[in-house]
C-alpha positions in Angstrom: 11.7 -26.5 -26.2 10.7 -24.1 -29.3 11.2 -19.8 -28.3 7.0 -19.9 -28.2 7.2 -22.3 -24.9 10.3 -20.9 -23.3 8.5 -17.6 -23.9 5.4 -19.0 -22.2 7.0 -20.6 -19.1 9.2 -16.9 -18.4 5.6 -15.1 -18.7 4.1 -17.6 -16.3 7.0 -17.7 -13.8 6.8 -13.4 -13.7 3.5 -13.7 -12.7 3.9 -16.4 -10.1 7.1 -15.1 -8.5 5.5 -11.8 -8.3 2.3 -13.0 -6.5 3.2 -15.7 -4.7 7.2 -17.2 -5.6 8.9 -14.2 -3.8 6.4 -15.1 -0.6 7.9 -18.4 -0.6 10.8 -17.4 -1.6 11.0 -14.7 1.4 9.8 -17.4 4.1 12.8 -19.3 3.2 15.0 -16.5 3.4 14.0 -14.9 7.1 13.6 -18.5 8.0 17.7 -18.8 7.2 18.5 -15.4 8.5 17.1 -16.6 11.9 19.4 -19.5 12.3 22.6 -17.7 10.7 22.0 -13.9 11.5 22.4 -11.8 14.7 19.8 -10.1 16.7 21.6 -7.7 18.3 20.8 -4.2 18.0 21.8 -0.6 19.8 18.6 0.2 21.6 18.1 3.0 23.5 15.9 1.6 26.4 15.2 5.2 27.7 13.7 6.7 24.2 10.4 8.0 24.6 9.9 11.3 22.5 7.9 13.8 21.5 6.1 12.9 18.3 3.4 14.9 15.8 0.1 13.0 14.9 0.0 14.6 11.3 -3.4 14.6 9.2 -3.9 16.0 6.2 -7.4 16.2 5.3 -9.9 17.2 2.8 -13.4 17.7 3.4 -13.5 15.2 6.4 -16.4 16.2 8.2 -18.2 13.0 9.2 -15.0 11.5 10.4 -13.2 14.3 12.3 -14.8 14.1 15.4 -14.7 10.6 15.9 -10.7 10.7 14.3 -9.7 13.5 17.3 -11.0 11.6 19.6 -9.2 7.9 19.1 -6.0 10.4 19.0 -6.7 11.7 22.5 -7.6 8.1 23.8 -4.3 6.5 22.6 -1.6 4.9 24.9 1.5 7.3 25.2 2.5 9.8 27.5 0.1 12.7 26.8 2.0 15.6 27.1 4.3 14.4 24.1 2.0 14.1 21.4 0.4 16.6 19.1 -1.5 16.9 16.9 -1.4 18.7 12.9 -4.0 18.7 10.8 -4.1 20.5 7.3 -7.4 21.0 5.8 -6.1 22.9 2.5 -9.3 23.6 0.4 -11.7 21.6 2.3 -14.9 23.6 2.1 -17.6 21.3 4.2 -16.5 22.6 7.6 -13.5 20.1 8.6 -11.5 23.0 9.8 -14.0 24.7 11.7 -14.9 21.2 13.3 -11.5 21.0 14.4 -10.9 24.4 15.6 -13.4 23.1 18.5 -10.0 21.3 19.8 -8.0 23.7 19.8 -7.7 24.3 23.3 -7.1 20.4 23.8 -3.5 21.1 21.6 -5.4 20.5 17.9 -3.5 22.6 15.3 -5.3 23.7 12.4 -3.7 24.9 9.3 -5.9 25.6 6.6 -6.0 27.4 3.0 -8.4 27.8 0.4 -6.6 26.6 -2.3 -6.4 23.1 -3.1 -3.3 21.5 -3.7 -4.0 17.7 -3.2 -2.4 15.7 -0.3 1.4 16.0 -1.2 0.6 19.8 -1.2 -0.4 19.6 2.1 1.9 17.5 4.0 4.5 19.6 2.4 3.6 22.8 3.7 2.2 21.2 7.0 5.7 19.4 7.7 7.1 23.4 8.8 4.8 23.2 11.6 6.4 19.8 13.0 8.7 20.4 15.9 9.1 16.5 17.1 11.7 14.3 16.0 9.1 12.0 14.8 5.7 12.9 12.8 3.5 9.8 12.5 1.0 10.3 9.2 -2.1 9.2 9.1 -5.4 9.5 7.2 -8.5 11.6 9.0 -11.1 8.4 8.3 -9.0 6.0 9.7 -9.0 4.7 13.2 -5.9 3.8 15.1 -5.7 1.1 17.1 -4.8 2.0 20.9 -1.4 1.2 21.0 -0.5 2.8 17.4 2.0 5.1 19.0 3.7 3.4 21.9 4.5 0.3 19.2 5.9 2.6 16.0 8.1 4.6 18.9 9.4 1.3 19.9 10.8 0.8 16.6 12.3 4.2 16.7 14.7 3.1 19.4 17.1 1.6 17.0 19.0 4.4 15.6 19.1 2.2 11.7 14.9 2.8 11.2 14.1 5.5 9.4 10.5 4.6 9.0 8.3 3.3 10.6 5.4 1.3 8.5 1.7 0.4 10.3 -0.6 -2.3 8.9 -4.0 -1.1 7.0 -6.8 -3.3 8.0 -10.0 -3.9 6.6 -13.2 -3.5 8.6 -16.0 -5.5 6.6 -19.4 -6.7 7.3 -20.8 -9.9 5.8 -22.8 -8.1 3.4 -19.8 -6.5 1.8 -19.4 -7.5 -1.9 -16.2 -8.7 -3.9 -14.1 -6.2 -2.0 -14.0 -8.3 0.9 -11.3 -9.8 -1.3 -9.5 -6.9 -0.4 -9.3 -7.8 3.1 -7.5 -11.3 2.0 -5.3 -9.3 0.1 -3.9 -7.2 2.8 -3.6 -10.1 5.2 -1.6 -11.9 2.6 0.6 -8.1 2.4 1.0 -7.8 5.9 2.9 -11.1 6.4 5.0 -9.9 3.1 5.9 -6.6 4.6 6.4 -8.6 8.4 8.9 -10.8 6.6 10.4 -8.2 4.3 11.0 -6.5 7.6 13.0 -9.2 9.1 14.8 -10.1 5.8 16.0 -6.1 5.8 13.3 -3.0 5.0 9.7 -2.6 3.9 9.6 -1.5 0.8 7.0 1.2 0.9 4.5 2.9 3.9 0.9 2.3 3.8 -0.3 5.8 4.1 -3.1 5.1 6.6 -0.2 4.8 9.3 3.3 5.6 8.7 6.2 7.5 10.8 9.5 8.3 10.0 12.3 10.5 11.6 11.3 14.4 11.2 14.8 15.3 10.2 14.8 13.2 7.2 12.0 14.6 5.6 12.6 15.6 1.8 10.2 17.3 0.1 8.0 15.7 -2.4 7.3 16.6 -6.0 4.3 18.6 -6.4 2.5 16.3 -8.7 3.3 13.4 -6.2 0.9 10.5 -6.5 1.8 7.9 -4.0 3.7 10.6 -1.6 3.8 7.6 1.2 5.8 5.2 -1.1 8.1 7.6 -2.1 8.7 9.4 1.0 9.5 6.1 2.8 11.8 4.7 0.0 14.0 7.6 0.1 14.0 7.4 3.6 15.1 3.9 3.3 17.6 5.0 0.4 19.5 6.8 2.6 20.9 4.2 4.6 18.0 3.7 7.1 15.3 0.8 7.3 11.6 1.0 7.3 10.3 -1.2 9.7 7.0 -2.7 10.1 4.4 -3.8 13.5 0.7 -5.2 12.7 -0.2 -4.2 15.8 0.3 -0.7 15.1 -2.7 -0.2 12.9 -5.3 2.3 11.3 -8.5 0.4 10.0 -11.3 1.5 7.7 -14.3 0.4 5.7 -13.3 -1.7 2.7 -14.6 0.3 -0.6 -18.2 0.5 -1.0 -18.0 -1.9 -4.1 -15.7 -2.7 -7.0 -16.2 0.0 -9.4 -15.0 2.2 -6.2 -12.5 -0.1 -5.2 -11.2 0.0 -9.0 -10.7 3.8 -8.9 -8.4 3.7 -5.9 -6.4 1.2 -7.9 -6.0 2.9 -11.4 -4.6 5.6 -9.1 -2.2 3.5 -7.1 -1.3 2.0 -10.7 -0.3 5.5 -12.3 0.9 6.7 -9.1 3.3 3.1 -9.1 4.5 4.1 -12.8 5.8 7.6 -11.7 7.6 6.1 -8.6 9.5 3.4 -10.8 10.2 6.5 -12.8 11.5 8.5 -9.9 13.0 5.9 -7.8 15.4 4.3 -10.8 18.1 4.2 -9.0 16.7 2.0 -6.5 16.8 -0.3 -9.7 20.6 -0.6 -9.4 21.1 -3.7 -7.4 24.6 -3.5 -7.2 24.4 -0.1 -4.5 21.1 -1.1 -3.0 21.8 -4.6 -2.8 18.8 -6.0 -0.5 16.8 -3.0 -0.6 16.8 -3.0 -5.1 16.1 -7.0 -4.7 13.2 -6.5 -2.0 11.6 -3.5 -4.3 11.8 -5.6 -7.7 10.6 -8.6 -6.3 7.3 -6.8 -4.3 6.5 -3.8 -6.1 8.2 -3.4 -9.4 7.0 -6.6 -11.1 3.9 -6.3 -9.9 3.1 -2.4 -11.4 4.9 -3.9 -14.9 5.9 -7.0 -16.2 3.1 -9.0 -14.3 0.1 -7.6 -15.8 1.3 -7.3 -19.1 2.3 -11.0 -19.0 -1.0 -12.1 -18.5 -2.5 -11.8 -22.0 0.5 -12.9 -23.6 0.6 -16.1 -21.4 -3.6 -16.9 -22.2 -3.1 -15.8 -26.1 0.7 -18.0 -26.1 -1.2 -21.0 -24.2 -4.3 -21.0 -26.8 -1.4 -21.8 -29.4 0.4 -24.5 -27.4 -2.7 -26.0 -26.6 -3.8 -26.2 -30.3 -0.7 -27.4 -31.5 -0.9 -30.2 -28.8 -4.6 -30.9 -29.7 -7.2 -28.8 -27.6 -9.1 -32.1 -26.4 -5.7 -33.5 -25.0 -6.6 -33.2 -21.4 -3.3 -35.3 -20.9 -0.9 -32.2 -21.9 0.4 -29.8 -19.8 -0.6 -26.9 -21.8 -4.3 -28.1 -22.3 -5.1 -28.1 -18.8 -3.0 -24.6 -18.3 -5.1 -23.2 -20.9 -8.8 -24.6 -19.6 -7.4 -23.6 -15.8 -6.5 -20.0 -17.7 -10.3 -20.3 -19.2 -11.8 -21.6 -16.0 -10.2 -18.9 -13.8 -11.2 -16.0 -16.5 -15.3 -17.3 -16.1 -15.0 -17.0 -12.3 -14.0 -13.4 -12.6 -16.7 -12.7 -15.3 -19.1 -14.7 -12.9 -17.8 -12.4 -10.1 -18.4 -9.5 -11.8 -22.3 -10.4 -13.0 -22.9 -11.5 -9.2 -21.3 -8.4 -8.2 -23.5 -6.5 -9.7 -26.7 -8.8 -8.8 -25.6 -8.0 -4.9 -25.2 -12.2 -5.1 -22.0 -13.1 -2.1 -20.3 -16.0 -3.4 -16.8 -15.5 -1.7 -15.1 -18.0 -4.1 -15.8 -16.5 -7.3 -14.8 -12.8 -5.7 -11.1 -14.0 -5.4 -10.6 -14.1 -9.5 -12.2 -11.0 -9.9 -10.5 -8.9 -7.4 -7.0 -9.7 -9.0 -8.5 -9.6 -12.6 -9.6 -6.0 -11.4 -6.0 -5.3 -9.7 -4.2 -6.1 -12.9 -6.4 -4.5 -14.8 -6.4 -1.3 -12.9 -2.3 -1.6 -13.7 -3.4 -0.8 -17.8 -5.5 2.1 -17.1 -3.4 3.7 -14.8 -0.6 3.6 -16.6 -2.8 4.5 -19.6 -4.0 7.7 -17.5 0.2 8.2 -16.4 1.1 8.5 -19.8 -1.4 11.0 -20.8 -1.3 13.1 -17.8 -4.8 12.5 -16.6 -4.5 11.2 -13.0 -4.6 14.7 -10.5 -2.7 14.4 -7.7 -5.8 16.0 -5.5 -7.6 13.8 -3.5 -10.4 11.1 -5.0 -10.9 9.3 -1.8 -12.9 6.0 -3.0 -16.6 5.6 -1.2 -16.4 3.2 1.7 -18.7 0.8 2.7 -21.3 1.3 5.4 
């Protein structure tokens, strides 16, 4: 094997460990730890606390009502749940919407100036008494049993975090960001086995809890302030755990080019939490945690996406060299999978934009968009251009 091939087999294996190897490679792993490990645990039976629903929102006027109103109509003992919304610089009426619940136990906390979502939750976590605060987003719904189910979690004195699952509400007619729902299925059995293995690595901001009293604040310029509140949690000893059927759901993005701009942000936001989360690159002190975080989010915001070029470009050589009509070579029929796979995507994006639903051809294009999204945003990292204030991608209808 010449360094050109070796080369091309380590790009390929990144990318397929990082989308689908570590899955497999994580089945295996819970499905050892079931027969070998212990499921013992100190749980205190009696836990039922107080906890803070905490929302910080900007300009969330069509969803506010309907938001307050799934919080009042959750399961848990009534009398132990609040609710803390911050509505820094919304100017469309959210606060005053909310001020209409105030003798129900809403708390408004509002100030003109915008200082984007880390801002808020900063200054909004001095108003949280309980020993938990559960975050959410104010145009997500929870499902009934959000609270009772994350609480439960709480009972073992290890979790520091507590992670929900983000579901996707889509109609038939949605376009290629259905894919998006596949996507998060395909997450939420990640993050249910990373979970049993030893820790999520990283809350999905439409539903997350942790432990009040281990609440750091964030960096100002903060772009993914759920990932790097719950890693830190987690890098102080404690676990995040996960339950799907403690959920928020929303709309899935009113099409690609929306769905793209929540992504490029995610990307840049992923860059500046490698950055400020190195030492949860030392594998040696974070053992599990450092393997769990390379394996599912590291590779996947670096080495994964930049592989991909350099494995069609590396292939188009091998394949040459090896005659490009030699269907019976290996890296022939790599290279005219590479090519096949690449058409679907453009094919995805031309019916995309034709409003044509063919469900195959979406699937290529969402992750060609997903990868892609990983070069602009760390593109827009590197020159500063990604504002931490909110840019809340249109949702479908």
């Amino acid at each position: 094997m010449n360094t050109l091939e070796f080369i091309f087999w380590l790009l390929l294996f990144i990318v397929f460990y990082a989308y689908l190897g570590y899955g497999i490679l994580l089945f295996f792993l819970v499905k050892l730890k079931r027969i070998f490990g212990s499921s013992k645990k100190n749980i205190d039976e009696d836990y039922e606390p107080e906890v803070t629903l905490f929302v910080a929102a900007y300009n969330e006027k069509d969803y506010v009502d309907a938001k307050v109103e799934n919080s009042f109509s959750l399961k848990y003992n009534k009398d132990k749940v609040r609710q803390v919304w911050v509505t820094d610089g919304s100017d469309d009426g959210t606060p005053d919407i909310l001020k209409k619940y105030s003798d129900r136990g809403v708390e408004v906390y509002h100030e003109d100036a915008r200082g984007g979502k880390i801002g808020a939750m900063n200054r909004g976590m001095k108003f949280v008494k309980s020993p938990i605060v559960i975050f959410s987003d104010g145009n997500t719904m929870l499902g009934e049993e959000s609270i009772q189910r994350i609480v439960n979690m709480f009972k073992d004195p290890k979790v520091g975090c507590v992670s929900g699952e983000k579901r996707i509400f889509k109609k038939d007619s949605d376009s290629a960001v259905g894919s998006e729902g596949i996507y998060w299925k395909y997450e939420s059995k990640l993050k249910k086995w990373d979970a049993e293995l030893y820790s999520v690595v990283g809350a999905a901001g439409e539903l997350f809890a942790i432990r009040t009293e281990l609440f750091r604040e964030v960096e100002k310029d903060t772009l993914l302030d759920d990932f790097i509140i719950s890693l830190r949690v987690a890098m102080e000893g404690y676990t995040i755990q996960y339950d799907p059927e403690a959920y928020a759901i929303e709309s899935s993005s009113a099409n690609v080019q929306e769905e793209l701009k929540r992504k490029i942000r995610i990307a840049a936001g992923g860059i500046q939490s490698i950055i400020r989360l190195s030492p949860l690159l030392n594998i040696f002190k974070y053992k599990t945690l450092s393997f769990q975080y390379i394996s599912h989010r590291v590779l996947r915001w670096t080495l994964a996406p930049l592989a991909l070029p350099f494995i069609f470009i590396f292939n188009f050589f091998l394949a040459l060299n090896a005659g490009i009509t030699s269907f019976s070579n290996i890296y022939t029929l790599l290279f005219y999978a590479q090519v096949l796979f690449y058409v679907f995507a453009m094919l995805g994006w031309f019916l995309e934009n034709k409003k044509i639903s063919i469900k195959i051809l979406f699937v290529p294009y969402y992750f060609f968009v997903m990868n892609y999204a990983v070069y602009l945003g760390f593109q827009r990292f590197l020159k500063g251009q990604q504002s931490v204030n909110w840019e809340r991608a249109k949702r479908g209808s």
